[in-house]
SEDO-193836 format. One record per residue (C-alpha): x, y, z; residue in three letters. Coordinates in steps of 0.1 Angstrom, whole numbers, padded with zeros to 4 digits, always signed. Layout:
<atoms>
XYZALA
...
</atoms>
This chain:
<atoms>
-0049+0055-0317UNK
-0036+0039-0282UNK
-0059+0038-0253UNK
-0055+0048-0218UNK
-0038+0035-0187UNK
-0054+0045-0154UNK
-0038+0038-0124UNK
-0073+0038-0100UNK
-0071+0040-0060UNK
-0094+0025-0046UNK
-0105+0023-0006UNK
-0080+0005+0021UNK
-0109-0007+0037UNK
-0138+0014+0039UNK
-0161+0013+0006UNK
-0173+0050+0017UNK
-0137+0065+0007UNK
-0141+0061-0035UNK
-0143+0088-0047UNK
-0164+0097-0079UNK
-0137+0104-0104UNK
-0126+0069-0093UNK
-0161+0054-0098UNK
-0166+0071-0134UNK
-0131+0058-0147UNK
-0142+0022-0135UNK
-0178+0022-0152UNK
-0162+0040-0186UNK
-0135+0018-0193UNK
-0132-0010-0213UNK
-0113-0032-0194UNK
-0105-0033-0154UNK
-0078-0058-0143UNK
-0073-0064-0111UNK
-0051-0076-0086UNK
-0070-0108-0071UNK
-0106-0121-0083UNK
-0120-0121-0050UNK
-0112-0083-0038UNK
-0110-0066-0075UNK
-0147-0084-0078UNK
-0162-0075-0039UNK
-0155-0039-0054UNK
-0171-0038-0087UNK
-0200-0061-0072UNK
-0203-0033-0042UNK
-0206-0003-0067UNK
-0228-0023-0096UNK
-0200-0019-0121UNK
-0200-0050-0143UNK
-0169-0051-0165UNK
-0148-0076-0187UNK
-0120-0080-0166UNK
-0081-0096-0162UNK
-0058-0099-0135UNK
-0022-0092-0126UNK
-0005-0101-0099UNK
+0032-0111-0089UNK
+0022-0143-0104UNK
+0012-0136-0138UNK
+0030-0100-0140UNK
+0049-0106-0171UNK
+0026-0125-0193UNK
-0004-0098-0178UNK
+0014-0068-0188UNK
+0020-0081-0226UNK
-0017-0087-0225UNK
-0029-0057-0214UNK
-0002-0036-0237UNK
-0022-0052-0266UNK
-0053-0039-0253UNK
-0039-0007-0249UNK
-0026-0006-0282UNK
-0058-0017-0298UNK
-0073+0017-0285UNK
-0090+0001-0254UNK
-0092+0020-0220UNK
-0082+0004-0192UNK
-0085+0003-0155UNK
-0060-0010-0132UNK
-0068-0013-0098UNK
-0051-0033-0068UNK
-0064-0049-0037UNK
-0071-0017-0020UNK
-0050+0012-0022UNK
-0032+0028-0051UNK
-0019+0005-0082UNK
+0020-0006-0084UNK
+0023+0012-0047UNK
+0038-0016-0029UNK
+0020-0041-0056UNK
+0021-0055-0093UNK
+0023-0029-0120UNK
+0055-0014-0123UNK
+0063-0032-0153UNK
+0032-0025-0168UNK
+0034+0011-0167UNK
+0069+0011-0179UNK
+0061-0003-0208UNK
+0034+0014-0215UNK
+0056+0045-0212UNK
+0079+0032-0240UNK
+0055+0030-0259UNK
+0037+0064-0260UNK
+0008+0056-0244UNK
-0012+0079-0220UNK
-0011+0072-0177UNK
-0031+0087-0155UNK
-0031+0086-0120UNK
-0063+0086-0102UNK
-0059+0092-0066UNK
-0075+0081-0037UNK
-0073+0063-0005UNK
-0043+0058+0014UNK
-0026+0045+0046UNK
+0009+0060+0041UNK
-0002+0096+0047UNK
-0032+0094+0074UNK
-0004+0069+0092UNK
+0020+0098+0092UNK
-0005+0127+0099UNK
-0015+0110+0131UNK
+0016+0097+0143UNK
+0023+0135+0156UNK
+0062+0132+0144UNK
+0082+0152+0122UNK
+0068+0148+0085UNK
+0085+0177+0064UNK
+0108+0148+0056UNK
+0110+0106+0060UNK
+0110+0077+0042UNK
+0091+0051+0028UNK
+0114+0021+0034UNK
+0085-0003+0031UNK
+0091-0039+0035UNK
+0116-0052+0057UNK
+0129-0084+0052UNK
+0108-0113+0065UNK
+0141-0129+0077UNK
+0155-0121+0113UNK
+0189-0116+0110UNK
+0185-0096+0077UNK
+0155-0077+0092UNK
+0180-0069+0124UNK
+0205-0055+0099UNK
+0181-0034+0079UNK
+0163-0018+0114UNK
+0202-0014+0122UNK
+0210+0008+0093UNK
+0176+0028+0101UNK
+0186+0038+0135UNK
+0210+0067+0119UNK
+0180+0078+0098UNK
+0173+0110+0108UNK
+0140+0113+0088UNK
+0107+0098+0102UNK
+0105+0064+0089UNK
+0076+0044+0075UNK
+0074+0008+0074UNK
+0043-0020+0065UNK
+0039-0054+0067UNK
+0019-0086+0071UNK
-0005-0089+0097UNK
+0010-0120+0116UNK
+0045-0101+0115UNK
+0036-0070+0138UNK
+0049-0090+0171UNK
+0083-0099+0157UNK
+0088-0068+0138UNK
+0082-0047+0169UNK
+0106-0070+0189UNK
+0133-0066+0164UNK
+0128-0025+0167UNK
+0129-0029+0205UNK
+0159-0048+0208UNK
+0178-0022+0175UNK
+0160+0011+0184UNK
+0157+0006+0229UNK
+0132+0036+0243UNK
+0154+0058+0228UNK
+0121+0065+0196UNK
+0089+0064+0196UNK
+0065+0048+0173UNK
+0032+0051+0158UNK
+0011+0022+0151UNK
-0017+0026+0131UNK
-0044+0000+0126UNK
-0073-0007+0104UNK
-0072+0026+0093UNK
-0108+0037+0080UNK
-0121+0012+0093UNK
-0149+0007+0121UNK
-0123-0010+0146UNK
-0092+0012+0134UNK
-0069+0019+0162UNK
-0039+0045+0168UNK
-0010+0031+0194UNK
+0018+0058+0203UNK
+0049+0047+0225UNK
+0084+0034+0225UNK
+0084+0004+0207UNK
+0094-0020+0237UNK
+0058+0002+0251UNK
+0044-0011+0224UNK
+0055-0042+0219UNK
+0042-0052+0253UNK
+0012-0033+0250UNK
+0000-0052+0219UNK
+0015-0090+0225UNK
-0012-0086+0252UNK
-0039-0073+0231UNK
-0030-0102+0207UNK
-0035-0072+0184UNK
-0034-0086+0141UNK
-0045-0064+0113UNK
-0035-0043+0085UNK
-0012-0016+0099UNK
+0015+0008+0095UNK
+0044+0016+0117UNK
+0058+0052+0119UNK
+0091+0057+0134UNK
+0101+0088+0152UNK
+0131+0107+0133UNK
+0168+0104+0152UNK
+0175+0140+0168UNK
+0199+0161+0143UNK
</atoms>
């Protein structure tokens, strides 16, 4: 009989937010791969879980998820578990679960922490509809084209990325979107130092090129009026 896949959240920042169904999945299965050695193991280490573990990441993805397909198979349990955050959310895993899939064998979703929805909740915009869009290109001119096609989106629009990109990316939505939206920035969420920006995003822009603000954040874009 196969084993099980569990997709595990785990905190974006703050160890406080894992919660128990999270920790008893982690200590009961047989395996827990992880993202990257050093964060997959500060968690286990911080809870006192000691595990045999393996790693996937966007470097070892496809050899990884053959691995781990063999354990499943075998009747092993196991635990995936990114960086922080939900699994194969905006990280390694996708394949993994889609072959697992195809080949019968039980995923379950363990929920937890997240920076999508408190990001959204606080930005104080319009939230019965939006979009994830995610990444935008780390390139100017296709970043400039992207933010271009946004600016007709009429639902509230969420966006991440690197820490050192926050200046350029809220230069890029100044110069595409004007004063015409406003934004939410949200930083460090649930964390001691996490911080909450609202403004137009040449406001913004200005406001945190002076704070020399860098950190994990999300930006939340006002919707375009119907």
């Amino acid at each position: 009989m196969s084993g099980t896949l569990y997709l595990v959240a785990t905190p974006i920042g703050n160890f406080a937010d894992m919660t128990f169904r999270a920790l008893e999945i982690l200590k009961h299965a047989d395996v827990v791969v992880f993202e990257e050695r050093k964060e997959g193991g500060r968690l286990l280490h911080n809870f006192g879980i000691e595990k045999p573990v393996e790693s996937l990441n966007e470097h070892n993805e496809a050899a990884a998820t053959f691995h781990i397909l063999d354990h499943l198979k075998k009747g092993k349990n196991i635990a995936l578990i990114s960086d922080c955050g939900t699994p194969v959310f905006s990280d390694p895993g996708q394949l993994l679960v889609r072959k697992a899939i195809d080949a019968g064998i039980k995923v379950v979703p363990i929920p937890g922490a997240s920076s999508l929805m408190p990001a959204l909740t606080v930005s104080g915009f319009s939230i019965d509809q939006f979009v994830y869009y995610g990444w935008l290109s780390p390139k100017r001119p296709r970043r400039i084209a992207e933010l271009q096609q946004l600016r007709r989106e009429r639902r509230t629009i969420v966006l991440m990325d690197t820490p050192y990109r926050l200046q350029a990316l809220l230069k890029d939505i100044s110069d595409v979107f004007g004063s015409e939206r406003r934004l939410c920035v949200a930083f460090d969420l649930t964390l001691p130092d996490e911080e909450i920006f609202h403004g137009t995003a040449p406001q913004l822009y200005d406001t945190l090129t002076k704070l020399e603000k860098k950190g994990e954040f999300v930006v939340v874009i006002e919707n375009a009026p119907r």
